[in-house]
Structure formats: structure tokens, C-alpha cells
C-alpha positions as CSV (number, residue, x, y, z in Angstrom):
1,X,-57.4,22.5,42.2
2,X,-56.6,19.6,40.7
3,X,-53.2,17.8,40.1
4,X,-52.0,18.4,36.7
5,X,-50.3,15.3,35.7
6,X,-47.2,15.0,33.2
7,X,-46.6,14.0,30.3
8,X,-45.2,10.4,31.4
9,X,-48.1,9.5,33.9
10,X,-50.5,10.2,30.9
11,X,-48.3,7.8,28.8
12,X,-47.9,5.3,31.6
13,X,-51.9,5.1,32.2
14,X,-52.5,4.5,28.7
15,X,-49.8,1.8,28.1
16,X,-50.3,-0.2,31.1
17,X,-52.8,-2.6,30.4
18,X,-50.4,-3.0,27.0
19,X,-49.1,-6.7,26.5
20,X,-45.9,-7.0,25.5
21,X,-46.2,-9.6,22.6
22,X,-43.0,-11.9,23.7
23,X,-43.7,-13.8,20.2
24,X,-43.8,-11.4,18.5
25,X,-40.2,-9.7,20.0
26,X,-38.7,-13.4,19.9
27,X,-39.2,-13.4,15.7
28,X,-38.1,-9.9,15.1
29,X,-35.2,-10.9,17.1
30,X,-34.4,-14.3,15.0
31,X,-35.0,-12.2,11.9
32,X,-32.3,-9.9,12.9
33,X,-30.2,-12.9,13.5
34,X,-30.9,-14.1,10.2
35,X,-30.3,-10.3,8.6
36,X,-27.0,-10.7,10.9
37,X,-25.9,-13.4,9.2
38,X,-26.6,-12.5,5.6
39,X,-24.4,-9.3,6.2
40,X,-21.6,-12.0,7.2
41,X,-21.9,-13.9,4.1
42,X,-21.7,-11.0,1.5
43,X,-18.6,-9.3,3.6
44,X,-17.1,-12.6,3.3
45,X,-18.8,-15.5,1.5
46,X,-16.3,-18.0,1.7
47,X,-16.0,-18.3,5.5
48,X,-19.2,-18.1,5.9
49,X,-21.4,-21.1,6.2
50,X,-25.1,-20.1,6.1
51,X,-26.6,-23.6,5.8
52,X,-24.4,-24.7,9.0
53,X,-25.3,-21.7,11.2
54,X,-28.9,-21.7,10.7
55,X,-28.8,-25.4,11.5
56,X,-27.4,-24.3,15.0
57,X,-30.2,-22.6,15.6
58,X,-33.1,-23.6,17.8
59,X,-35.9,-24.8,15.7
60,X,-38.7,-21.7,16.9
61,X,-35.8,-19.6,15.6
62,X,-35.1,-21.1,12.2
63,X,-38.0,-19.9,10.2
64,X,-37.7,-16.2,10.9
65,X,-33.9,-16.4,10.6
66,X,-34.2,-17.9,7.3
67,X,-36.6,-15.3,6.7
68,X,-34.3,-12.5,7.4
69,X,-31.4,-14.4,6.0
70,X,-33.6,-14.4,2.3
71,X,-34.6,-10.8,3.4
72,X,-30.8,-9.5,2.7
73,X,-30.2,-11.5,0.0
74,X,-33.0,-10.6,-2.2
75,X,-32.5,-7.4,-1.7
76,X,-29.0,-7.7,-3.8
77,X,-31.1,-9.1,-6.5
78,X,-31.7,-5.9,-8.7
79,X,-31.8,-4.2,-11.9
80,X,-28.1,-3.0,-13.1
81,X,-27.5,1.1,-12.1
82,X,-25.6,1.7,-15.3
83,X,-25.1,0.0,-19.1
84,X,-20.9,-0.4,-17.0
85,X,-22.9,-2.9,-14.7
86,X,-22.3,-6.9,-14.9
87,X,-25.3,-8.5,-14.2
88,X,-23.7,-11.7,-13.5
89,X,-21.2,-10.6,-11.4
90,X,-22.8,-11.2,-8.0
91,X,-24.4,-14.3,-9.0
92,X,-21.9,-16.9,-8.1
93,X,-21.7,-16.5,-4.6
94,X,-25.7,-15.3,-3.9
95,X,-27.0,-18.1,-5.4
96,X,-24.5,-20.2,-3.1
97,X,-26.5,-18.3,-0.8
98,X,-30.0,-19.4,-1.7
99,X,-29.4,-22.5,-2.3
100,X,-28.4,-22.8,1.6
101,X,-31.9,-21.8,2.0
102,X,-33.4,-24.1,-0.5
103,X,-34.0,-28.0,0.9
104,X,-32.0,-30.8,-1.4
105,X,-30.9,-31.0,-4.9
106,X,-33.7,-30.1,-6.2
107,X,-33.8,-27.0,-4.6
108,X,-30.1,-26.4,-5.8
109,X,-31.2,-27.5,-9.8
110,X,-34.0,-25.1,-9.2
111,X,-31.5,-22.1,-7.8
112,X,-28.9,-22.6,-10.4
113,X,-31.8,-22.9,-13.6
114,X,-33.1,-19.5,-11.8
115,X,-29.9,-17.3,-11.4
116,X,-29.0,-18.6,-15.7
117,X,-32.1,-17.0,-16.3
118,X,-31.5,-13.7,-14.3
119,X,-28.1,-13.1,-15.9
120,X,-29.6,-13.2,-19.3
121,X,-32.6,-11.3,-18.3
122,X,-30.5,-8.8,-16.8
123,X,-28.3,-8.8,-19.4
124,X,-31.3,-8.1,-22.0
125,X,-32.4,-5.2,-19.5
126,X,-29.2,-3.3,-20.1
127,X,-29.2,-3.5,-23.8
128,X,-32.6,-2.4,-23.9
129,X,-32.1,0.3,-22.0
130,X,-28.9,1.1,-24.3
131,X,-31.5,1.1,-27.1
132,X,-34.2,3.3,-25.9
133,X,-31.2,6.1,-24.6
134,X,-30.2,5.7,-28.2
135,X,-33.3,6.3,-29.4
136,X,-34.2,9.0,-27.2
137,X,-30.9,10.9,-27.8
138,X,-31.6,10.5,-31.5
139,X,-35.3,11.6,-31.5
140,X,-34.6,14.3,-29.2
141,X,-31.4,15.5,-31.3
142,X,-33.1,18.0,-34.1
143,X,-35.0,20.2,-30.5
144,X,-31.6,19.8,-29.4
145,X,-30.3,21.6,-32.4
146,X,-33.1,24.2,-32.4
147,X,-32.6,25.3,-29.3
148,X,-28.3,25.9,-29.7
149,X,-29.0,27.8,-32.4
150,X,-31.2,30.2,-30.7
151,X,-29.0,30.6,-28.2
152,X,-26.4,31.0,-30.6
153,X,-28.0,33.6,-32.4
154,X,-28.4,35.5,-29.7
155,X,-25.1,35.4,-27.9
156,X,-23.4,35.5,-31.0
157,X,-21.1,32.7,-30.5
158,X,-21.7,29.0,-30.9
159,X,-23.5,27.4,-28.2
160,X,-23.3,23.4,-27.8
161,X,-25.9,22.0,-24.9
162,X,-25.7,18.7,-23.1
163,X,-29.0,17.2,-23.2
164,X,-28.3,15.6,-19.5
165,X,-28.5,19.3,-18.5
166,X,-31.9,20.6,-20.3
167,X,-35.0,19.9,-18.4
168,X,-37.1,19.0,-21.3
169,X,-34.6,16.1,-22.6
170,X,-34.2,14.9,-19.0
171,X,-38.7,14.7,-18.5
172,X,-38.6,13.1,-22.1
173,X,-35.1,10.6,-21.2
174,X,-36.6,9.9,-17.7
175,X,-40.4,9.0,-19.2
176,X,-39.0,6.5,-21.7
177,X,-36.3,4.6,-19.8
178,X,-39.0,5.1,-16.4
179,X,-41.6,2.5,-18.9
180,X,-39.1,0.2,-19.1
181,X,-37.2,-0.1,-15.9
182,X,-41.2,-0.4,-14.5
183,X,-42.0,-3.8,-17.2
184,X,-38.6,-5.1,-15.8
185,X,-38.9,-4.6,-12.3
186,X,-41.9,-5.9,-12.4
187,X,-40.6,-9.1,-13.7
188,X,-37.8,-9.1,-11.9
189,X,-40.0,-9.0,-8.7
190,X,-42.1,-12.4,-10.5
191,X,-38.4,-14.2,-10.1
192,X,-38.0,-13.1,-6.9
193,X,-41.3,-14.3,-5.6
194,X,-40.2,-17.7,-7.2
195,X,-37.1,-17.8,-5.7
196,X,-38.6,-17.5,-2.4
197,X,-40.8,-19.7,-3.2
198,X,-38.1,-22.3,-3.7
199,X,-36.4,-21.4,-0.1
200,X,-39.3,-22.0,1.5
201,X,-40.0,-18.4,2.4
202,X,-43.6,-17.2,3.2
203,X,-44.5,-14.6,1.1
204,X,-45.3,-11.8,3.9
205,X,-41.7,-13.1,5.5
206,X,-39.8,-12.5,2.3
207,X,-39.6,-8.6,3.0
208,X,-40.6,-7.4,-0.5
């Protein structure tokens, strides 16, 4: 009768002719650095020198740190959660940031011009959005009233609903403001493409 072999032996026979892609580990592993030192830099921006640490590095390992560096970054670039949010707010310091990342004044005139236009795009983005919950509430508000005085009539006392907490405002509020985030985001993903392009960053690197 035949041996029956476990579960690792199987696994062991099938990976061994495997090649472990040292390249391969060696970028994932600069691109952690980089990712690394992005999480420094937000925790605490002014003792952190991006430009100066990434120039430290050997020169195989720039690239993908840079790339996990832009990684981090970009991913703080990002539509405001709430109408409370200041879209500028961040700005200061992350294009500080970039422009580590970007090569010679140019790069910085490029950076700065960039971020002036995010802050008033952003800016635009919440009072849009401040308009269309407006709008929605308002169109929404006579269904609103139909319905609390049904439910009036029949408990025999007066009912007052929060729109947040009826299902068919919430599949109306979330289809209107879901159009517009989407025309923004996708914009705001345009500017982000740019501003890798500016930092040098390939476009499969740049983690979007």
C-alpha cells in the first residue's frame, strides 16, 4: 500500500522548483522603507527630512522608496468627509512633502500651483455638496410630510421623522450626493496622476 504523503510534502514538491524573485523582495522591501518613512513625516513633519533620508539611500533602493514614500502621501490627498472638513488644512506640510519628491524649483513651482488648485477645488466640492443636501432635503420635504401625517393619523399623536432615518430619503440622499462625489473623485484622481507625474513616480508605482 502505498505511502500517503502530507499535506506539507505535497506543498514542498510543488514549490521547489519555485524561484524566489530576490528583485522582486529587494523593491517591496525599499517600498516599505519608503511607506516607513512617510508615516514619520505625517506623525511629525518638522523633524522629519524626507528629501535627506531618501538621499541616504542606496541608489537601487531610491526609486521604490520614493515610490512608497508618494504611496502614503497620496493617499492623504482626498475628498473632505464632512461640510466641518478644511480642505486646506493638511496642505501645508504634504505639499512640503511632495515637493521632496519633486527634482528643482520647478518641481517646487509646479507642487505649490497644484496644492492652490486642490484647496479651491476642494473647497468647491464641499459647497456643492452643501447644495445638492439642500436640495435634496427640500425636494424630499413634502414625502417627508406625507408620510408623518399618516403616521400621525394613525397613532393619534404628532409624529415628526428624521429623514437620516427613512430608507427612501437615505436611497434618494445617497444617489444624488453618490453622482457627485463620483465627477469629483474622478478629478481629484486626474490631479493626483499629475502630481505623480511631477515626483517622478511611475504610474503602476504610484499605488492608486
Amino acid at each position: 500500500m502505498a505511502a500517503i504523503k502530507s499535506a506539507l510534502e505535497i506543498a514542498m514538491e510543488r514549490t521547489k522548483d519555485l524561484k524566489v524573485d530576490q528583485k522582486a523582495l529587494a523593491a517591496t522591501a525599499a517600498r516599505n522603507e519608503g511607506k516607513k518613512l512617510a508615516g514619520e513625516f505625517l506623525a511629525n513633519p518638522e523633524a522629519t527630512d524626507i528629501a535627506k533620508k531618501l538621499s541616504a539611500l542606496t541608489k537601487d533602493k531610491q526609486k521604490d522608496a520614493r515610490a512608497g514614500v508618494f504611496e502614503v502621501l497620496s493617499s492623504r490627498v482626498q475628498l473632505p468627509l464632512s461640510a466641518a472638513s478644511d480642505p486646506g488644512i493638511e496642505h501645508a506640510p504634504l505639499a512640503a512633502a511632495f515637493k521632496a519628491l519633486a527634482s528643482g524649483p520647478l518641481g517646487d513651482k509646479k507642487i505649490t500651483g497644484l496644492f492652490e488648485q486642490l484647496t479651491g477645488f476642494l473647497k468647491q466640492y464641499l459647497e456643492d455638496a452643501k447644495h445638492i443636501d439642500e436640495a435634496v432635503r427640500k425636494q424630499y420635504a413634502p414625502r417627508l410630510k406625507q408620510k408623518e401625517q399618516e403616521l400621525s393619523s394613525r397613532s393619534g399623536r404628532p409624529v415628526h421623522l428624521d429623514p437620516m432615518n427613512d430608507p427612501e430619503f437615505m436611497a434618494f440622499y445617497k444617489q444624488n450626493v453618490g453622482q457627485l462625489k463620483t465627477q469629483y473623485q474622478e478629478a481629484l484622481d486626474k490631479a493626483k496622476a499629475d502630481l505623480a507625474g511631477i515626483c517622478g513616480i511611475e504610474a503602476e508605482k504610484n499605488g492608486e
